[in-house]
N, C-alpha and C positions, 0 to 999 in steps of 0.2 A: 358638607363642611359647615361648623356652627357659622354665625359673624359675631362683629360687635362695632360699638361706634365708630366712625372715623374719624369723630373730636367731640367737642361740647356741643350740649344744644338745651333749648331751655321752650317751654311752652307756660304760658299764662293765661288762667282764667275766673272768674268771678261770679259767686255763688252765692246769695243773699248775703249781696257788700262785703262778703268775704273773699279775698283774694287770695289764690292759691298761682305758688311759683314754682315752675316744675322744673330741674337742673337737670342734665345727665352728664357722664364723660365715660370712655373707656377706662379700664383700672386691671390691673395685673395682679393684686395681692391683696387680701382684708389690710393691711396696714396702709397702702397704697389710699381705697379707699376712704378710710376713716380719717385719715391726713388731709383729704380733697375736703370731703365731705366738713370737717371745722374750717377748712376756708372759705366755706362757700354758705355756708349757716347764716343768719342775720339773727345776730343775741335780740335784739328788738321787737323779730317777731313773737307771734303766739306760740308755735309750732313750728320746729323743723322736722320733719318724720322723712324717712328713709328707709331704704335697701341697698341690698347687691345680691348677686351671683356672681361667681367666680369660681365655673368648672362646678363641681359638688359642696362647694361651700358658699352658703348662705343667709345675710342675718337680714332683720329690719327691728325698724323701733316706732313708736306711736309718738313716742315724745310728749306724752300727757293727753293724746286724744284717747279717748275710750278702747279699750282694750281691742284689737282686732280693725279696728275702722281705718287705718292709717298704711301702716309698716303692711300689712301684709295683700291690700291691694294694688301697692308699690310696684313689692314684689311679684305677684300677679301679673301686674302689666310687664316687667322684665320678661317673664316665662311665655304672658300669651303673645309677643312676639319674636318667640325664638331666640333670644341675644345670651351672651357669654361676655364675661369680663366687663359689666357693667354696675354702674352703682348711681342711684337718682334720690334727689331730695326735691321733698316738695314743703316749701313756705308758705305757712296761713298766716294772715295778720288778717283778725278778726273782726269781724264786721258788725255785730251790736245784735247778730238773727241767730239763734242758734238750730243745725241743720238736723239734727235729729242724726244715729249711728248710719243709719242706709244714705243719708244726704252725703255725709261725710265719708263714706263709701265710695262713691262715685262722683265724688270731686277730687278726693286723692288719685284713686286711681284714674279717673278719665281723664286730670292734670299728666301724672304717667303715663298712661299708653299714649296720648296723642303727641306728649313731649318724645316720646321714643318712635310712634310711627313715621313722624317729618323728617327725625333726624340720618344722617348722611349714615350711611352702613360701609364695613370694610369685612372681606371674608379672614377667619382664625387660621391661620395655615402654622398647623403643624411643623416644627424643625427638629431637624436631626444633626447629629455630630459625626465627621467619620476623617479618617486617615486615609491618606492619598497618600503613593509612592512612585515616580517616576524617576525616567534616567534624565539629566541636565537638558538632552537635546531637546526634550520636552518641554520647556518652562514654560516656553510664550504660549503655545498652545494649551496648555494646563490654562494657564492665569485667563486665557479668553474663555474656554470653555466654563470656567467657575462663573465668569461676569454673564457669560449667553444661560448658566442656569439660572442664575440669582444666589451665589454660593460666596459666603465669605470668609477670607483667609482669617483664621486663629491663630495659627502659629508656624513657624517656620525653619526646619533645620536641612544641615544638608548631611549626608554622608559619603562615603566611598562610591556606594550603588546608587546615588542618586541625589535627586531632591524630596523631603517627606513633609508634607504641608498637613497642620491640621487643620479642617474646614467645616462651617456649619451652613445649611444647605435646604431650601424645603425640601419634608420630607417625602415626598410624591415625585421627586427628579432624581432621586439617586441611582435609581434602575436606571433609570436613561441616560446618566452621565456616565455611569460605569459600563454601559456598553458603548459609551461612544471612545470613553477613555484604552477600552480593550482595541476600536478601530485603529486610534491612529497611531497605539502602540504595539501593533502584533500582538499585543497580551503579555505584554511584558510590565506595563502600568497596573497599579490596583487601587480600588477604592472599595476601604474596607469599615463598616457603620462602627461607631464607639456605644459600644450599649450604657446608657446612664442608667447607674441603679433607681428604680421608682423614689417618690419622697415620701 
């Protein structure tokens, strides 16, 4: 299972009088991203340069540093440590020494990786969507067994034959709720996945 952060986290360091500010946060969506990312920019400095990943999509920008020396050591650092659904800025305000492309190289990204190795990790768990139908006598043990998986109620109607609750659910307990739901219902209970078309 990939991970990604568990909140912000920030690493700072300095390179011939040049200070470099390295941000991260977890992020769900390029737009998500690029919204963080202008709050968190300082118009002041020399350079804000950046990344993300997010699943198979992914950008960076140099932001006026030399082609290549910025954005994509960034991103590097995202990659060589494994993370998903993350997006980092690192802040130069410049110090009077100029570092040469490789200086700047590994000041970006050793700003990045070590702002992403400190920081607190959470694993990506996969969820799924699915329809649940049981008879009334069932509710209360329905409604625990959703809380004992980590499963939350979407929506909720009743009819003739029953109660039919829609619910979302990680995707790794639904085998195990569905046989626990067939236990205490003789199999008269189902819990049936909602396939979502891809995007």
């Amino acid at each position: 299972m990939s991970q990604t952060l568990a909140g912000p986290a920030e690493f700072e360091l300095e390179a011939k009088r040049s200070r470099f500010l390295a941000r991260a946060a977890p992020t769900d969506s390029p737009d998500a991203a690029l919204a963080w990312l202008q709050s968190v920019s300082d118009p002041q400095a020399t350079h804000n340069c950046w990344a993300y990943r997010i699943g198979a999509e992914y950008r960076s920008s140099d932001d006026g540093e030399p082609g290549g020396s910025a954005g994509r050591p960034i991103l590097a650092a995202i990659e060589g440590q494994g993370l998903d659904q993350v997006v980092v800025v690192v802040t130069r305000w410049y110090g009077g020494t100029n570092l040469g492309v490789g200086g700047l190289i590994r000041a970006y990204g050793g700003a990045a990786a070590e702002c992403l190795r400190t920081a607190p990790r959470r694993e990506l768990v996969p969820w799924c969507e699915a329809e649940l139908a049981c008879g009334f006598e069932l509710a209360n043990a329905v409604h625990g067994l959703l809380a004992e998986f980590g499963g939350q109620k979407l929506d909720e109607s009743f009819a003739t034959s029953g109660l039919r609750l829609r619910v979302r659910l990680p995707d790794y307990t639904i085998d195990s709720l569905a046989g626990r739901l067939r236990d205490i219902s003789r199999g008269t209970a189902s819990l049936q996945r909602i396939e979502t078309p891809a995007p």
